[in-house]
N, CA, C and O atoms as CSV, one atom per row, in Angstrom:
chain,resi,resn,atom,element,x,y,z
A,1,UNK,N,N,18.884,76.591,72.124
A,1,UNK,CA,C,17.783,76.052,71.322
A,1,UNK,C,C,17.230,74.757,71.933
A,1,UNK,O,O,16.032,74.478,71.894
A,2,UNK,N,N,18.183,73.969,72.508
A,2,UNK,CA,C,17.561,72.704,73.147
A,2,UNK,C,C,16.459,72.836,74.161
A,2,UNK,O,O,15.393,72.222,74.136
A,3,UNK,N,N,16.992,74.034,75.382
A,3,UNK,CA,C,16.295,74.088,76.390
A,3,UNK,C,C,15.103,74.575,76.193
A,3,UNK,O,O,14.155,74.101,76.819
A,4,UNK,N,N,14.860,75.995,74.952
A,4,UNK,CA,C,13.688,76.529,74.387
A,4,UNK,C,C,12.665,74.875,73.671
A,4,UNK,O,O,11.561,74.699,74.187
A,5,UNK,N,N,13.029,74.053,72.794
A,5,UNK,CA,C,12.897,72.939,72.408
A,5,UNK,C,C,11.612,72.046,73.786
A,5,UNK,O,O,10.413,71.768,73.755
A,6,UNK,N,N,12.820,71.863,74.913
A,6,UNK,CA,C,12.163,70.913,75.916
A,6,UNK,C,C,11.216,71.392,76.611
A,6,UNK,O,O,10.209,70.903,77.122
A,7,UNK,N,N,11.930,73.031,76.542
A,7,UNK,CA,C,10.447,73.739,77.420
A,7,UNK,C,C,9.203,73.798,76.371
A,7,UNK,O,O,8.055,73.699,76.803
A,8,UNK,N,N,9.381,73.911,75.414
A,8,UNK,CA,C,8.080,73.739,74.599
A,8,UNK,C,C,7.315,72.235,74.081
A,8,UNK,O,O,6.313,72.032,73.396
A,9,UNK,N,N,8.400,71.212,74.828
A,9,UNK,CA,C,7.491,70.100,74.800
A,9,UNK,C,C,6.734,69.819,76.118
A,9,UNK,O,O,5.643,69.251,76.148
A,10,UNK,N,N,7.427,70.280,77.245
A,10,UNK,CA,C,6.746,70.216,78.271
A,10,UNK,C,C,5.341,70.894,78.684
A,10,UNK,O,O,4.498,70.523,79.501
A,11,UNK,N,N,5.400,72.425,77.529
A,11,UNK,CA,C,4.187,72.508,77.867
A,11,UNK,C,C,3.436,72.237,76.891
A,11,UNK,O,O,2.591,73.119,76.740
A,12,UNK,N,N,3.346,71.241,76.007
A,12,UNK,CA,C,2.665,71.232,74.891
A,12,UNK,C,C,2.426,69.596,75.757
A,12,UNK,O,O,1.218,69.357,75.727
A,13,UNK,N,N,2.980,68.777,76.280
A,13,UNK,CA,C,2.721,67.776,77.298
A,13,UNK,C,C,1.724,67.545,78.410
A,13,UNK,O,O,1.019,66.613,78.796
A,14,UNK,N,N,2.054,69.226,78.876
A,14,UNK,CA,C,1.321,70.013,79.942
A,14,UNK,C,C,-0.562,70.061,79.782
A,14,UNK,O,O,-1.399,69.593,80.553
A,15,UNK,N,N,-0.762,70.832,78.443
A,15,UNK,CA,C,-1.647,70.983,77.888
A,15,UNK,C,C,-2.539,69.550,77.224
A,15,UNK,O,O,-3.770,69.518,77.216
A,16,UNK,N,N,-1.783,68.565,76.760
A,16,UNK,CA,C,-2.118,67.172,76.482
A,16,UNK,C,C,-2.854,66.185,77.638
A,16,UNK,O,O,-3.825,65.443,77.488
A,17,UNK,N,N,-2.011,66.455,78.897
A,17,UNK,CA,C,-2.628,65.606,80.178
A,17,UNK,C,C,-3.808,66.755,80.281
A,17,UNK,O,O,-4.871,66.301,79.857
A,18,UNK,N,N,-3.905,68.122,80.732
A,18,UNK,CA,C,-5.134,69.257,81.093
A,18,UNK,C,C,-6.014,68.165,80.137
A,18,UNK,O,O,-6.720,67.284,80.628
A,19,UNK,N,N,-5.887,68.329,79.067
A,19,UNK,CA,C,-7.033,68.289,77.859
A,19,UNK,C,C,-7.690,67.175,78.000
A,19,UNK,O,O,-8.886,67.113,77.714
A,20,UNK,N,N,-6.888,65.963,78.538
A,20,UNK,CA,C,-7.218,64.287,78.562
A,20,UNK,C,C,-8.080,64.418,79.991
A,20,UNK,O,O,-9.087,63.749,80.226
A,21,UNK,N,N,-7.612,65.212,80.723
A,21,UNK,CA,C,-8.391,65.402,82.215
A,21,UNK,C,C,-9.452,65.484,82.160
A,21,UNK,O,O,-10.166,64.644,82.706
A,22,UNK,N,N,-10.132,66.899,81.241
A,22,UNK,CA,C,-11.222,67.708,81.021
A,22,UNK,C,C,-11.927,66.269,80.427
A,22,UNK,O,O,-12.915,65.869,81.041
A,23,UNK,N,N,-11.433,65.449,79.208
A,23,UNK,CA,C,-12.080,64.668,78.331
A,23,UNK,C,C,-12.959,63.837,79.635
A,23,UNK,O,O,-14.178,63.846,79.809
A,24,UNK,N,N,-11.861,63.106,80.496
A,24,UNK,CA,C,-12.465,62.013,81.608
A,24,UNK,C,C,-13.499,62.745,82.409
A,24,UNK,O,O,-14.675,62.384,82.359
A,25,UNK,N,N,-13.047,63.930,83.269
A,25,UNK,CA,C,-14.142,64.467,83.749
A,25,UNK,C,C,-15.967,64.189,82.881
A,25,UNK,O,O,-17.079,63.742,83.166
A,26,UNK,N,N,-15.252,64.793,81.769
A,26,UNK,CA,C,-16.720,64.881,80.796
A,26,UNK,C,C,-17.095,63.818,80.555
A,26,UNK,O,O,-18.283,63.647,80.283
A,27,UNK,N,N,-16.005,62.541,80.583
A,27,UNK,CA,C,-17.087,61.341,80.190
A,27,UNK,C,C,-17.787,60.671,81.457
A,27,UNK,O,O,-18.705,59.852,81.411
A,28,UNK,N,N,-17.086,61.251,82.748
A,28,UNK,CA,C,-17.862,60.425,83.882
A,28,UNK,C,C,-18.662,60.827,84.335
A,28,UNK,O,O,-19.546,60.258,84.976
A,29,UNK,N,N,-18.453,62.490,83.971
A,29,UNK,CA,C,-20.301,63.631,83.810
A,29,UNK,C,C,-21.163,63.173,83.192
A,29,UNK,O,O,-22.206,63.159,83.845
A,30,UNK,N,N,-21.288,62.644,81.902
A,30,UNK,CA,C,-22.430,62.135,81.117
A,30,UNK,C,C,-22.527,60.560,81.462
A,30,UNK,O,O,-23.689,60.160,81.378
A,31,UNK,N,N,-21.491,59.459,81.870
A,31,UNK,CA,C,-21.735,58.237,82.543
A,31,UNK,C,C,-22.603,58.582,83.792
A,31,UNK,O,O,-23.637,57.914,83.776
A,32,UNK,N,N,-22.511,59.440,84.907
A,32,UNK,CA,C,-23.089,59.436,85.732
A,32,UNK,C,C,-24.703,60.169,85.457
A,32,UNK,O,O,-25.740,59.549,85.692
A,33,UNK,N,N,-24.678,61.263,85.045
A,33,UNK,CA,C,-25.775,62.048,83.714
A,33,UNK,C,C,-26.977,60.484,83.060
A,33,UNK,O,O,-28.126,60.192,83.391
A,34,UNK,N,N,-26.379,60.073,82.440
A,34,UNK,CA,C,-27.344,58.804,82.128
A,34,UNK,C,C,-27.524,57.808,82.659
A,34,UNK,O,O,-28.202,56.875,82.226
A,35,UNK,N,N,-26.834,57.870,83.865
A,35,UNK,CA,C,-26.790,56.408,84.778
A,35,UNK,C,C,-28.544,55.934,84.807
A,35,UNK,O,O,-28.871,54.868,84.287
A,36,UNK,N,N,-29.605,56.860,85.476
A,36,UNK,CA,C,-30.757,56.003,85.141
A,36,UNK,C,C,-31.238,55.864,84.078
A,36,UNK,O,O,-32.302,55.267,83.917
A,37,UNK,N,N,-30.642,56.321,83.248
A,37,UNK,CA,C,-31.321,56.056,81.678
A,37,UNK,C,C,-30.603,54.280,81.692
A,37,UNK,O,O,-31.350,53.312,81.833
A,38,UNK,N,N,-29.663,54.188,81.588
A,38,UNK,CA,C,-28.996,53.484,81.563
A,38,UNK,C,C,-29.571,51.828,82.439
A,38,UNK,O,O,-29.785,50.775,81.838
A,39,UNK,N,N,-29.652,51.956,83.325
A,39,UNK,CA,C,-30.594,51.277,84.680
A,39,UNK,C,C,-31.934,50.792,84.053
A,39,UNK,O,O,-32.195,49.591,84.118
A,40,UNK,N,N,-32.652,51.503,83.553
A,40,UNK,CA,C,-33.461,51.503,82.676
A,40,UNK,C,C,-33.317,50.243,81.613
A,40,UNK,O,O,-33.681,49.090,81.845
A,41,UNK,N,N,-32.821,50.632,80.627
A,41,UNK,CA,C,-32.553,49.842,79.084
A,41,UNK,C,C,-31.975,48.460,79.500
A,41,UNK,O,O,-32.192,47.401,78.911
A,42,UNK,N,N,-31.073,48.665,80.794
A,42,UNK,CA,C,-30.563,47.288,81.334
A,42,UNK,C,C,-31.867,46.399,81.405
A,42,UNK,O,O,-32.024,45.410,80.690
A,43,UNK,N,N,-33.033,46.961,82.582
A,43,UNK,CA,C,-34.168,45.997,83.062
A,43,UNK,C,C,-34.827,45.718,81.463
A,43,UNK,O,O,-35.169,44.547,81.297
A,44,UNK,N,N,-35.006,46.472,80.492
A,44,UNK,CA,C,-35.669,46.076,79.692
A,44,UNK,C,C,-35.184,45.323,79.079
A,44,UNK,O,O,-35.878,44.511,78.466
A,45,UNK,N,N,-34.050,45.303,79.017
A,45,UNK,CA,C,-33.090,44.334,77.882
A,45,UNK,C,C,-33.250,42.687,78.862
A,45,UNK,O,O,-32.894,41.645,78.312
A,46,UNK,N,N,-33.769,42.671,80.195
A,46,UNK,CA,C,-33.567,41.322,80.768
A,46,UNK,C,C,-34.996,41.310,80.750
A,46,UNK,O,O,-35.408,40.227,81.168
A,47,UNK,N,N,-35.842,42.038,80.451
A,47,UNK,CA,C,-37.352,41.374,80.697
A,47,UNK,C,C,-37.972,41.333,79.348
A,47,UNK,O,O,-38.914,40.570,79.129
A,48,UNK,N,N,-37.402,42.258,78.271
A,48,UNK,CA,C,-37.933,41.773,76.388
A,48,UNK,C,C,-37.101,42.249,75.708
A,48,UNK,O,O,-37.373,43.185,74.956
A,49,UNK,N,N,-35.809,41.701,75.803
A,49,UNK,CA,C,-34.836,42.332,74.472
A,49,UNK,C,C,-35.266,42.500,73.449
A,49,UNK,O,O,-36.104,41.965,72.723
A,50,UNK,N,N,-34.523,43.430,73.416
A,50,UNK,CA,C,-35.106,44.262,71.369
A,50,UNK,C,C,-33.982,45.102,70.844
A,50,UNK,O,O,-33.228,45.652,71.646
A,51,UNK,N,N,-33.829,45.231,69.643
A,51,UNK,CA,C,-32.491,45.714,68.992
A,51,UNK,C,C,-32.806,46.947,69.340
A,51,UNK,O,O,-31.790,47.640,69.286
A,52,UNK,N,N,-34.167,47.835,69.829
A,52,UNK,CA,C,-34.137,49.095,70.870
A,52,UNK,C,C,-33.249,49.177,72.257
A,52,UNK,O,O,-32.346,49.970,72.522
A,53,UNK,N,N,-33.700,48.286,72.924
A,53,UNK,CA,C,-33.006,47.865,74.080
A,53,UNK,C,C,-31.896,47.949,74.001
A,53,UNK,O,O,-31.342,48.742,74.762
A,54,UNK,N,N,-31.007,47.090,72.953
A,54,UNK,CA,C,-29.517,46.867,72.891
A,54,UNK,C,C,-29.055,48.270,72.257
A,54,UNK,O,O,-28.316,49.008,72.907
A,55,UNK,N,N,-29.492,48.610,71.016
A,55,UNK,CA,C,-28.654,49.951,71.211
A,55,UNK,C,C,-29.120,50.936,72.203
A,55,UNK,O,O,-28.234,51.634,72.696
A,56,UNK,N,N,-30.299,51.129,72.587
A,56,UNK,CA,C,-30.014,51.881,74.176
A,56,UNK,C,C,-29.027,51.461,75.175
A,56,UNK,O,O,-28.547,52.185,76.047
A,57,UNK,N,N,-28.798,50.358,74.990
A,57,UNK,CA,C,-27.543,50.175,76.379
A,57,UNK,C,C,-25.833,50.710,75.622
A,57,UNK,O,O,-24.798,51.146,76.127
A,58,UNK,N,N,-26.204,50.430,74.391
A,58,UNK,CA,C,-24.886,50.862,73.555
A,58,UNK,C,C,-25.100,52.465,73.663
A,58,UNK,O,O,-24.126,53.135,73.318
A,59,UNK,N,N,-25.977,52.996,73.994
A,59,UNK,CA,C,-25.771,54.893,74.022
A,59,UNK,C,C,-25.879,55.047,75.424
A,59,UNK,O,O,-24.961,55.619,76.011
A,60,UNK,N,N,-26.924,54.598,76.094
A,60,UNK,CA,C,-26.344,55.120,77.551
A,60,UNK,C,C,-25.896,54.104,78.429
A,60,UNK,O,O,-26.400,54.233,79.545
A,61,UNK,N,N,-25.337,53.401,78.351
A,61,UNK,CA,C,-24.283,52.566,79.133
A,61,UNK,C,C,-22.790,52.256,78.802
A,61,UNK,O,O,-22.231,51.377,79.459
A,62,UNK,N,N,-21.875,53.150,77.491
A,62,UNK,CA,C,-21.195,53.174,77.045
A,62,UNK,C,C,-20.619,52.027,76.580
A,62,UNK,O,O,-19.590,52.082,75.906
C-alpha cells in the first residue's frame, strides 16, 4: 500500500509541474502576444497619463 501510495503521489506531482509548465508557457504567450500593446500604453502613460493609460498598462503589461 505504501509503494501504490508514493507512486500515486508522484504522478499526481508529475501532472502538477506539466500543468504549472503549460500555465508559464501561456503566460509568456500572451506577455509576448501584447508586448506592443503594451509599448504602447507605456508611451502614453509618459506623454498624458490617464486612469485609461494606467489600467492599460495594468492589462497589457501585467
Amino acid at each position: 500500500p505504501e509503494t501504490e501510495m508514493f507512486r500515486k503521489y508522484q504522478q499526481s506531482l508529475r501532472e502538477s509541474e506539466a500543468r504549472q509548465a503549460r500555465e508559464q508557457a501561456q503566460e509568456q504567450q500572451q506577455r509576448t502576444f501584447n508586448r506592443p500593446k503594451c509599448d504602447f500604453w507605456m508611451q502614453q502613460d509618459r506623454t498624458a497619463p490617464s486612469e485609461k493609460s494606467r489600467a492599460s498598462i495594468n492589462q497589457y503589461c501585467g
